[in-house]
N, C-alpha and C positions, 0 to 999 in steps of 0.2 A: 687782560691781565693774566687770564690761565685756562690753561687746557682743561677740557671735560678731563671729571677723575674715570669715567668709564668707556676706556680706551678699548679699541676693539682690533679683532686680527686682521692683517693686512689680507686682499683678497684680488689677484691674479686675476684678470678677464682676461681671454686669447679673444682677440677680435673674430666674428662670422666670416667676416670676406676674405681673409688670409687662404692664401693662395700658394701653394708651392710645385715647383717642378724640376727638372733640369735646365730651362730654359730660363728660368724664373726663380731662383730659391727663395726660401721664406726667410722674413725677417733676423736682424740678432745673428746671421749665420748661421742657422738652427740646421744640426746633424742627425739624419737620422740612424739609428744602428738596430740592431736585434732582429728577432727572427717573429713568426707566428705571430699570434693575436698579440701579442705582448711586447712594445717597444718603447725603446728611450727615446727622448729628446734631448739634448744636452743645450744650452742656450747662454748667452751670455747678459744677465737683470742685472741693471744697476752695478757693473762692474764685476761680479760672482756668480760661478753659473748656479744652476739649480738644473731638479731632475726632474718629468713630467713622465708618469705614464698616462698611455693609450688602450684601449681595449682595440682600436680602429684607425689608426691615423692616417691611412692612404686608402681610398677610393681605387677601384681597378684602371683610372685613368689616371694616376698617379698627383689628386688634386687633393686637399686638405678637406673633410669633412666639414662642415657648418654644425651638423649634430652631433660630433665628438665631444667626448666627455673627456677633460684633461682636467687631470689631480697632480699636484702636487705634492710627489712624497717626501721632498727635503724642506728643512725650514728655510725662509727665503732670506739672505743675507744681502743686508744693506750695505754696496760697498763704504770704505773708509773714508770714500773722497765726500759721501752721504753723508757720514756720523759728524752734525754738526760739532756737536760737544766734547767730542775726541780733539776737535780744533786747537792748533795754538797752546793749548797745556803750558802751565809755568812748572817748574820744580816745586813749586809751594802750594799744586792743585794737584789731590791725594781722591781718588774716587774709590767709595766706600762700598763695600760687598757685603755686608753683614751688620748686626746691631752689633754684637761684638765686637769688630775692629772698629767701629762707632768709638763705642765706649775707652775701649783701647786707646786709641787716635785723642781723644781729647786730656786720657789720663798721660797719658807718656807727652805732654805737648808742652808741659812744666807752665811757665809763665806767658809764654805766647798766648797772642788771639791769634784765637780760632773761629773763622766764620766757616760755618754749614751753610750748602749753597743746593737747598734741595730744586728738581728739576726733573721736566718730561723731554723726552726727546719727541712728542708731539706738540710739546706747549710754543705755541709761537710768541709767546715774549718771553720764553728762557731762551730759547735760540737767537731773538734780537737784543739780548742783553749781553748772550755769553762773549762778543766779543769786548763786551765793555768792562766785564767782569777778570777777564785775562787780563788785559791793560794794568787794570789796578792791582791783579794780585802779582804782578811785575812792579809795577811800583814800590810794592810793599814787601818784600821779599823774607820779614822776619813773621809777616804773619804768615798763616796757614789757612790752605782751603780746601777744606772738604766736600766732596761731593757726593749727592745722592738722588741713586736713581729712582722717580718716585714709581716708577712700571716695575721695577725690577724687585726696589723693598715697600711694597708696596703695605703690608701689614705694619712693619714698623717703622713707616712715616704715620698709619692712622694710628698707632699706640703714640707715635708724640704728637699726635690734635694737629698735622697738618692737613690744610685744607682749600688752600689755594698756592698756587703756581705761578711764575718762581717765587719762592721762598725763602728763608734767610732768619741764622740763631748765631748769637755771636755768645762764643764762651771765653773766659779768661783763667787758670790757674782757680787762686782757691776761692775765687767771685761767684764760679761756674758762668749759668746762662746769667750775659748782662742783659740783652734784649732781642729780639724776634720781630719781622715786618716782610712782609710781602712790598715790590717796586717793581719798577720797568723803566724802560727807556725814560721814558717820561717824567719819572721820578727816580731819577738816578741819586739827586742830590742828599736825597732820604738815607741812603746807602752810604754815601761819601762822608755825612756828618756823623752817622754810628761809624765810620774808622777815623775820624778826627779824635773822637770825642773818648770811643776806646782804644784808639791806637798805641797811644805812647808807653816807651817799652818801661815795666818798672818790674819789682822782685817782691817776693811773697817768701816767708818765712815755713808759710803750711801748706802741703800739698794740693794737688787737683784737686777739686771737686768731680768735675766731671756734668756729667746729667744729674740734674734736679732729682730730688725725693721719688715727685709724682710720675717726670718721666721714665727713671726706672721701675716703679711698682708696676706701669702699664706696659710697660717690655718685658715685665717679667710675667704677667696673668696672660698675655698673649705668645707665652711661649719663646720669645724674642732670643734672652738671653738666662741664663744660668745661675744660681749660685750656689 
């Protein structure tokens, strides 16, 4: 149902036996350039290069060391065709940067539902949901969805008590939060019956709510947001 919350850095092995020469070059197409003890690799991961330095990378017989030490001084980018959750996007799937445009997103969103669709891009049942969740939020094109990265707002999904993956808080105008529930594949129908049951569009006389009491108190003692 959810990804470990204690995600760790992605971590580059160059294989021992890699082998490069004129005759031979090494994987990826890998270029080498620079002068002295000091050189690049340029290499093509996952669709985007990245840069390695070398203290050593060629052997006087022009063969790839075994005991090279290769670091990685750029951050490694996952190409696009990777980013499950970039997938498919509907006009009415809004991914959320900030508690602030949180708060913002729900208050400007007048009488619409709004389902918060929080998410790992390690979690393997947000990634086998997310295409089912596009689906519906095509279906439904008056509601709204939000989305939040739980790696990235990682402090203020724990100031709102989330704590498993994927996740899911359905707000309405001046109801605020109707309801909250963690589902997957498997329990999809769980999902489908909270937008039955809140879907239908009606009109409020009194503004957003927005987020609960509690959830803004604890956005706000963790520094979240402002007022």
């Amino acid at each position: 149902m959810a990804s470990s919350m204690n995600l760790k850095s992605a971590v580059v092995c160059v294989p021992e036996n890699m082998v490069c020469s004129k005759a031979k070059p090494c994987p990826s197409s890998m270029r080498l350039a620079g002068k002295a003890r000091s050189r690049a690799l340029s290499a093509e991961f996952m669709g985007q290069p990245i840069i390695i330095n070398t203290t050593k990378l060629q052997d006087e017989k022009g063969l790839c060391s075994s005991k090279t030490s290769i670091h990685a001084e750029a951050s490694i980018c996952i190409s696009r065709s990777m980013q499950w959750w970039k997938k498919n996007l509907k006009p009415n799937m809004i991914e959320i940067h900030s508690a602030q445009e949180l708060l913002n997103s729900l208050l400007s969103a007048g009488d619409a539902l709004v389902v918060v669709d929080f998410y790992s891009p390690a979690c393997g049942g947000c990634r086998a949901l997310h295409p089912k969740i596009c689906q519906i939020a095509e279906m439904h094109p008056n509601a709204i969805f939000l989305k939040v990265n739980y790696d990235k707002l990682k402090t203020m999904c724990q100031a709102l008590q989330i704590h498993v993956l994927p996740f899911f808080r359905f707000y309405r105008g001046a109801e605020g939060q109707l309801c909250g529930f963690s589902c997957t594949n498997a329990t999809i129908n769980k999902f489908k019956r909270a937008l039955s049951k809140h879907g239908n569009e009606r009109c409020s006389l009194r503004p957003p709510k927005g987020l609960d009491e509690l959830e803004l108190t604890n956005l706000v003692s963790s520094s979240q947001i402002w007022f």
